[in-house]
C-alpha positions as CSV (number, residue, x, y, z in Angstrom):
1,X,-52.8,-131.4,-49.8
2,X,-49.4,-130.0,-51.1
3,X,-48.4,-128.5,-47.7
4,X,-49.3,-131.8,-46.0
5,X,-47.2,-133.6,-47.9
6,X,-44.6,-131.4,-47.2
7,X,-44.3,-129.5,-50.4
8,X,-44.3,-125.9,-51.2
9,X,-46.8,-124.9,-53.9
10,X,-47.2,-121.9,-55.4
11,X,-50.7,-120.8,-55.1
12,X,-50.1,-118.2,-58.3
13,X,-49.2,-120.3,-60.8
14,X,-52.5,-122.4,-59.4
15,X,-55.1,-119.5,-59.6
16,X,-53.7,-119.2,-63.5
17,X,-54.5,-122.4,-64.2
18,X,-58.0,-123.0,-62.5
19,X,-59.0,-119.5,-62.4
20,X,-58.4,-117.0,-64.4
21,X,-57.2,-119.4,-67.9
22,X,-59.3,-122.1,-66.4
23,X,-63.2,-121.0,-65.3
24,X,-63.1,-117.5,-66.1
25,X,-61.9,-118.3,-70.2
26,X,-64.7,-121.2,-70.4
27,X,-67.5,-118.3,-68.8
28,X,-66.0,-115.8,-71.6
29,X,-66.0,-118.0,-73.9
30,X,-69.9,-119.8,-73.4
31,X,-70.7,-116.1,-73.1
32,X,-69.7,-115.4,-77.1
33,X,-65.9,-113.8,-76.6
34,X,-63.5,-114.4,-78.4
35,X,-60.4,-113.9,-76.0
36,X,-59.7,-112.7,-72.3
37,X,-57.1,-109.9,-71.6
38,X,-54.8,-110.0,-68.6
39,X,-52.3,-107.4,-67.1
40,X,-49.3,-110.3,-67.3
41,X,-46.3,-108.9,-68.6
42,X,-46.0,-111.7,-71.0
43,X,-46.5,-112.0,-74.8
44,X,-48.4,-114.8,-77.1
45,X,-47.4,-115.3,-80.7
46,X,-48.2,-118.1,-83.4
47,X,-45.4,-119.8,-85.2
48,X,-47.0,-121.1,-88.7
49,X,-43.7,-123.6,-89.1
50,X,-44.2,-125.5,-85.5
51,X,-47.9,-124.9,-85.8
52,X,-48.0,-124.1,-82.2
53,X,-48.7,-121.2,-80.0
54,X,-45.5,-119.9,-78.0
55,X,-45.3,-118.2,-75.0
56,X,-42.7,-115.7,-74.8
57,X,-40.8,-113.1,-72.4
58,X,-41.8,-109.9,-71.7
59,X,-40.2,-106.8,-72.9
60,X,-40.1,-106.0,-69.7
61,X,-37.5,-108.6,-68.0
62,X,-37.3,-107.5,-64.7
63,X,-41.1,-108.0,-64.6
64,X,-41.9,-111.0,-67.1
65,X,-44.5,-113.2,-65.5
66,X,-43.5,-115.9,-67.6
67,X,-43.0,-118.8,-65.3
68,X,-46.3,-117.8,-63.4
69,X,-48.0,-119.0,-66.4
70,X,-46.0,-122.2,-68.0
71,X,-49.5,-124.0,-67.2
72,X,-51.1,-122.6,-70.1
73,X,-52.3,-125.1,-72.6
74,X,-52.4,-124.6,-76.5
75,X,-56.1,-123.9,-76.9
76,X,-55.6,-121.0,-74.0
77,X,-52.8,-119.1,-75.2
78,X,-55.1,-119.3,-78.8
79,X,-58.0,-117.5,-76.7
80,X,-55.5,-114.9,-74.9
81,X,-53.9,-111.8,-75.0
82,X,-51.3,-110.0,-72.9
83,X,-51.4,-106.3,-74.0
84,X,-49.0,-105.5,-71.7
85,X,-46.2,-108.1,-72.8
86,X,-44.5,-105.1,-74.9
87,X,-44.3,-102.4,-72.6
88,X,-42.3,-101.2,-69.6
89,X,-43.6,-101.0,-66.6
90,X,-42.9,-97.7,-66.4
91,X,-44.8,-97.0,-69.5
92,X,-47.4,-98.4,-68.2
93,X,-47.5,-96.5,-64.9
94,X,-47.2,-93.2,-66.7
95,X,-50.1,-94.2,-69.4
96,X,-52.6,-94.7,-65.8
97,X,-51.3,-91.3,-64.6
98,X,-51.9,-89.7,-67.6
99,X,-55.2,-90.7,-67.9
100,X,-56.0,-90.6,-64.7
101,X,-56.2,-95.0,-63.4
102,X,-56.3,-94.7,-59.5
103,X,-54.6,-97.6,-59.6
104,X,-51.5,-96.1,-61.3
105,X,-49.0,-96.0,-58.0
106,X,-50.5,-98.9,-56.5
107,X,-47.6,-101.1,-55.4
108,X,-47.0,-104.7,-57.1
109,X,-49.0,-107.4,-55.6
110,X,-46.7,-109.7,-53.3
111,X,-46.8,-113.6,-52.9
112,X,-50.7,-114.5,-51.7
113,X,-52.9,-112.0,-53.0
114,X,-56.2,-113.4,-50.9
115,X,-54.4,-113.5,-47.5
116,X,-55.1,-110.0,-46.3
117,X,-54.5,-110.5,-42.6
118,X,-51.2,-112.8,-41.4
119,X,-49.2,-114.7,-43.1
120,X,-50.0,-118.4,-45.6
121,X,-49.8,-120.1,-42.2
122,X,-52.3,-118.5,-40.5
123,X,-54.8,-119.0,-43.7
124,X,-54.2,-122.8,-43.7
125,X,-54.8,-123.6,-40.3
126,X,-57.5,-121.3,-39.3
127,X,-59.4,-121.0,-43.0
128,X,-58.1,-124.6,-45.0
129,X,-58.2,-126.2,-41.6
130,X,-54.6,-127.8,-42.2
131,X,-53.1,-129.5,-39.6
132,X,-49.3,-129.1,-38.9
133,X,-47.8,-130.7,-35.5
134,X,-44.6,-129.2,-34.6
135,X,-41.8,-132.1,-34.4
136,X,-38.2,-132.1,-34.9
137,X,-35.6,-130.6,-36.6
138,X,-32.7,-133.1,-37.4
139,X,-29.2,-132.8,-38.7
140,X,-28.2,-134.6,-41.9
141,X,-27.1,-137.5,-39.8
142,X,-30.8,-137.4,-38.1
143,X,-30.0,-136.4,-34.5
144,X,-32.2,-134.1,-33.4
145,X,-31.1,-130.3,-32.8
146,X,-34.1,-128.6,-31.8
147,X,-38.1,-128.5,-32.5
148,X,-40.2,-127.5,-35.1
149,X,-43.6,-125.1,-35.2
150,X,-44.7,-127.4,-37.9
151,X,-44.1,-128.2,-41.5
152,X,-46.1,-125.4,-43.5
153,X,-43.9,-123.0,-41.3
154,X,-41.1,-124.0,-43.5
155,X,-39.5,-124.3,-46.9
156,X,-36.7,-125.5,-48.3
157,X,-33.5,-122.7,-48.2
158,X,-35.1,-121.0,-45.6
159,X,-32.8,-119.2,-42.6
160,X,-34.2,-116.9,-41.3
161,X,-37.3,-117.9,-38.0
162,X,-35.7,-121.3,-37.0
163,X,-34.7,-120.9,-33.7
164,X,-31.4,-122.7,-33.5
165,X,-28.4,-121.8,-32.1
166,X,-25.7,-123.8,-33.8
167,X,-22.9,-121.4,-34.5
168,X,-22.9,-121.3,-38.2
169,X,-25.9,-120.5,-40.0
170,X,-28.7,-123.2,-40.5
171,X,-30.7,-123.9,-43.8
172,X,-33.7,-125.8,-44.2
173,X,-32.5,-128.3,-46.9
174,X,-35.5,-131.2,-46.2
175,X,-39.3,-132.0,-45.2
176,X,-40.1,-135.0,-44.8
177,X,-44.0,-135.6,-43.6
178,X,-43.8,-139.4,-43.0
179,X,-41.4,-138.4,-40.4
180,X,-42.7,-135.1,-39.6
181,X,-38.8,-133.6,-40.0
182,X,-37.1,-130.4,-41.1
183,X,-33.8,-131.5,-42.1
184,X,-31.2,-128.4,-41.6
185,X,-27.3,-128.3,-42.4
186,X,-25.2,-125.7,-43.7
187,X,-25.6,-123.6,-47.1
188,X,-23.1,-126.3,-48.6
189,X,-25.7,-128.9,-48.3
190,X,-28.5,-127.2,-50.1
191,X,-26.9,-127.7,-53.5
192,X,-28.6,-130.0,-56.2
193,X,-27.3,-131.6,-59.6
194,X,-30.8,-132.3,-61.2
195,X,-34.0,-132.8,-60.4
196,X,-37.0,-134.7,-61.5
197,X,-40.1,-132.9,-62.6
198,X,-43.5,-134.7,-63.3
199,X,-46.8,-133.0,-63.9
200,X,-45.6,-131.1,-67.5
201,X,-47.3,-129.1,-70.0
202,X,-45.2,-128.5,-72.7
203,X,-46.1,-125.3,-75.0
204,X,-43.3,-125.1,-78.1
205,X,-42.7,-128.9,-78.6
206,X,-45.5,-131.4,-78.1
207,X,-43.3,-133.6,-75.2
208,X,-39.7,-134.2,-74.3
209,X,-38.6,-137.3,-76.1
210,X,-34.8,-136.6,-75.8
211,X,-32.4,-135.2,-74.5
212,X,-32.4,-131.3,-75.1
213,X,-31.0,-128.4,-73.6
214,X,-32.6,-125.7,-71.8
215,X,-32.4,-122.5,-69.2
216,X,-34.1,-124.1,-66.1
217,X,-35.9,-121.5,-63.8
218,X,-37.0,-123.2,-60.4
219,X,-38.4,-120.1,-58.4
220,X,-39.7,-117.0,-59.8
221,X,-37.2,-114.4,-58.6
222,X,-34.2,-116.6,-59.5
223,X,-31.7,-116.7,-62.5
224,X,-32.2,-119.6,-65.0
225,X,-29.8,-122.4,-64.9
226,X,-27.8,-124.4,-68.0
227,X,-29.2,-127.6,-68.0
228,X,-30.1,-130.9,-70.0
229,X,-33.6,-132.0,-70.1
230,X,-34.1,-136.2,-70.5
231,X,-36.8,-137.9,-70.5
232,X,-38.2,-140.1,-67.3
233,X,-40.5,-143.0,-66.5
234,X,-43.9,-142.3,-66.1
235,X,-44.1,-139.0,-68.4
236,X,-41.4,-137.2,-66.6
237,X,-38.5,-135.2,-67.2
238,X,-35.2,-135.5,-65.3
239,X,-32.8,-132.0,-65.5
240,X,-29.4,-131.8,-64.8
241,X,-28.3,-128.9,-63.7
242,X,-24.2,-128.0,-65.4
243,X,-23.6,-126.3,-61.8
244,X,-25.2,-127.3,-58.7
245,X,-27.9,-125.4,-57.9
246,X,-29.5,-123.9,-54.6
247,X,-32.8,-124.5,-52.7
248,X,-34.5,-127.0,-55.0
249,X,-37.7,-127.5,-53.7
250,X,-40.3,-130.1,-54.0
251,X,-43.9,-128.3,-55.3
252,X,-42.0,-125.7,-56.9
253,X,-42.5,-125.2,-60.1
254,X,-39.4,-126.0,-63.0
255,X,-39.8,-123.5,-66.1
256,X,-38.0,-124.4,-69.0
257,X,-36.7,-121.5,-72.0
258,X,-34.9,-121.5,-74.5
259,X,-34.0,-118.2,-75.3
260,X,-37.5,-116.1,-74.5
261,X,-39.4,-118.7,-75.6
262,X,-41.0,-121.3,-72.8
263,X,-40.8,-124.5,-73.8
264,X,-43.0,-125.6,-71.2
265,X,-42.8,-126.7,-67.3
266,X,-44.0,-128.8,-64.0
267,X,-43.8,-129.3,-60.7
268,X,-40.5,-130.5,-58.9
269,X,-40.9,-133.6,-57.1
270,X,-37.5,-134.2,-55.9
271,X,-34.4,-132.6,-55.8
272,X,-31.2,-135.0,-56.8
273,X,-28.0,-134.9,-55.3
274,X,-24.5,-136.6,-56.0
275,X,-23.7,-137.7,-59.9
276,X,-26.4,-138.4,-62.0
């Protein structure tokens, strides 16, 4: 429904939250245990003061799986444990060698781990049965400049695949399904001051009821952003960004820190341009 709407979900952070800390905790736990242990690179630790479970960085940066699992409610991360969350990954490679895992060179799993043949695409049309018309792409003025395969082919700061000769490189910076449009325009135009995020679950404080400041991640290989956090209408939360920032797309997910703490997350519903 995401992709028809012209959103780009991540289908990770999803399986976290219906899967594995959704049906596979309640089976483990109507089964007697007591917990479930994952290979996240991600660690869980109570804090008697906020009387609240945090979820917290990996020692491992450059593999922290943080923002894959901002979904994770209060009476999960009490029934969880992340053995892995204060170790290298090279550690970890050389403990399966050691002892002989034949899993220990296998390489990292990449985007979609149930798609084994083509790409996302593929899967939606042929296995979900989405349909995607191609239509047009548009300038920012909305003259058309050429055609599109169809919306799921696209996302938001995407180059590369479009097919249009225009001089200068083109960006994807809109989708719009009512239209069935890909906006595209230079890499100036792809730049955001806020955003609005709806769908939250907060893990270190119980909701945002003011203003507050926060490192803003919006996809999981980027850098976190300075920003302020405010709270919206309708149990939302608007961020502004202190620079502009790239590529903010709707169905993302937002992950807010502060420090290696998460204070919790969403999904992005709209990118904001312009002062807010």
């Amino acid at each position: 429904e995401s992709y028809k709407r012209g959103q780009t979900p991540n289908p990770c952070i999803n399986c976290n939250k219906y899967i594995k800390f959704g049906e596979l905790l309640k089976r483990a736990v109507e089964g007697g245990c007591d917990y479930i242990a994952t290979g996240h690179y991600a660690k869980v630790e109570y804090d008697a003061r906020l009387g609240r479970y945090l979820l917290k960085k990996a020692a491992d940066i450059s593999k922290d799986q943080t923002y894959m699992l901002y979904t994770l409610t209060q009476e999960q991360l009490a029934h969880t444990l992340f053995p892995l969350g204060g170790m290298q990954k090279s550690e970890v490679r050389r403990f399966a060698a050691l002892h002989g895992f034949v899993n220990a060179r296998k390489h990292d799993s990449q985007d979609i781990c149930f798609v084994k043949k083509g790409g996302y695409t593929d899967f939606l049309q042929s296995i979900m049965g989405v349909q995607s018309p191609p239509g047009n792409f548009v300038d920012p003025r909305g003259s058309v400049v050429g055609r599109h395969r169809g919306l799921i082919c696209y996302t938001v700061g995407q180059r590369k695949g479009l097919g249009l000769n225009a001089g200068i490189p083109q960006y994807v910076i809109e989708k719009d399904s009512a239209s069935n449009t890909v906006t595209v325009g230079g890499r100036d135009e792809l730049f955001f001051t806020g955003m609005e995020v709806g769908g939250l679950n907060m893990i270190s404080v119980e909701a945002v009821t003011r203003q507050m400041r926060a490192a803003v991640k919006t996809r999981y290989g980027q850098h976190e952003a300075a920003a302020a956090l405010s709270p919206s209408a309708g149990g939302k939360v608007l961020v502004t960004f202190d620079t502009p920032q790239p590529a903010i797309t709707p169905g993302q997910a937002a992950v807010f820190y502060d420090g290696d703490v998460v204070i919790g997350g969403g999904t992005i519903i709209k990118g904001i341009r312009g002062k807010m």
